[in-house]
N, C-alpha and C positions, 0 to 999 in steps of 0.2 A: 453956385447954388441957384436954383429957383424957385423963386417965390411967389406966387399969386393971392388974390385976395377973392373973397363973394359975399354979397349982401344976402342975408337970409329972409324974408317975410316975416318970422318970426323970433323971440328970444327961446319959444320953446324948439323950434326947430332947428335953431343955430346947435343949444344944448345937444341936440338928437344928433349932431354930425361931428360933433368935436367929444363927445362922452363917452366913452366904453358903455354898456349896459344897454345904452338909451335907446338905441333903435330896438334891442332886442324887447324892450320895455313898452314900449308904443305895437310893436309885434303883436305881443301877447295881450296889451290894454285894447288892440281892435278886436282880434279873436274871441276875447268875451265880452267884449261889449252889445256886440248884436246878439248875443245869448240870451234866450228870455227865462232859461235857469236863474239865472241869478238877477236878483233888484237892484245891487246898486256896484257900480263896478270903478274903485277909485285911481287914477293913477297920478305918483307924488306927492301924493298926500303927507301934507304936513300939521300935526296936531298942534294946537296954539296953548294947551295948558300944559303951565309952567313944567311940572316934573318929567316932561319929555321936551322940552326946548331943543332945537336944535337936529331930531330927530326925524328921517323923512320916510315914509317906508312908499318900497316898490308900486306894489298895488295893492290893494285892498279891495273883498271883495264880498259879497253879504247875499243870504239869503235869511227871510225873516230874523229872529236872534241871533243864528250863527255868522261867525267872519272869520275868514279866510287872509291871512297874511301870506304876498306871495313875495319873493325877491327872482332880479333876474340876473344871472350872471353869467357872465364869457370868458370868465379866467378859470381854472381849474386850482391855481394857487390862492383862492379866495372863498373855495366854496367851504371850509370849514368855519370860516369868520363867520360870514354871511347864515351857514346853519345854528351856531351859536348864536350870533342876533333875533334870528327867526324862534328860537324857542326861547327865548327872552320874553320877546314880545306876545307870544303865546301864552307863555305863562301869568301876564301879566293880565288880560284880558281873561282868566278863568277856563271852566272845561267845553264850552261853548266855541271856543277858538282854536283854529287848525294851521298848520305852516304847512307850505310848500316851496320848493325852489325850482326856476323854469330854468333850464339850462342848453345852449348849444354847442355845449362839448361836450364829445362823443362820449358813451355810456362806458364805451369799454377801457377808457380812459380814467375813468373814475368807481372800477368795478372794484369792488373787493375793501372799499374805504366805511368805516362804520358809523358813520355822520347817521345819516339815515334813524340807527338805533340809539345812537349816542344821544342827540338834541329830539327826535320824535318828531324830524323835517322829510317830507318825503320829497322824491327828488325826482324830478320829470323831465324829459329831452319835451325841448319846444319845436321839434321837429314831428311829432307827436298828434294827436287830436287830442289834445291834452283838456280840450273842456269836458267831454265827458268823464273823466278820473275826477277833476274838483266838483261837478256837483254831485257826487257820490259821497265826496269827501264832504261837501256841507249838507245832505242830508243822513249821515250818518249819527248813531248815535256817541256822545262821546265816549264810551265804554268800547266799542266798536273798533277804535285808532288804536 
């Protein structure tokens, strides 16, 4: 076998090369980031009170009151988990808060699956211009979704 080794610059960068998710994570955390739709645009984010310990979500992403839960996922055998986490978390943060899921597997691979209506996760290829569908989705009203 062969083996090699590389130092990375950083802990978050090492995570981004060795972690399913992560680059597509950082993908989508730059593409909204320079958006000036949105105020504040989190990626990682780990909440520090207790009743969610342990919990990290994707990105997080805010315009005045409303926020946006987003996850990103590259497995197709994951995206129902991941949709039932997202309306979780949506739920819990009241009608003000919206889920989405960024995904780079193919749409037509995932057609016909009811997630979508099931948890009330809308599901977007990051292949996509995917900023302009979320900030529709945060200025919406919630009645709207």
């Amino acid at each position: 076998t062969f083996r090699f080794g590389f130092v990375c610059a950083s802990h978050r960068m090492k995570t981004m090369l060795v972690q399913e998710k992560a680059a597509l994570e950082l993908y989508c955390y730059a593409q909204l980031g320079d958006c000036p739709a949105f105020y504040d645009v989190g990626w990682a984010a780990e909440p520090s009170w207790e009743a969610c310990s342990g919990t990290a979500y994707g990105l997080v992403i805010t315009r005045g009151f409303r926020i946006l839960f987003a996850e990103c996922i590259t497995d197709a055998g994951r995206m129902e988990e991941a949709c039932a986490r997202l309306h979780r978390r949506r739920s819990a943060f009241g009608n003000q808060a919206a889920a989405v899921l960024l995904t780079d597997v193919p749409m037509q691979d995932i057609a016909g699956q009811p997630w979508e209506e099931t948890y009330g996760v809308c599901i977007l290829s990051a292949d996509t211009d995917f900023r302009e569908t979320l900030q529709k989705m945060l200025e919406n009203t919630p009645e709207s979704r």
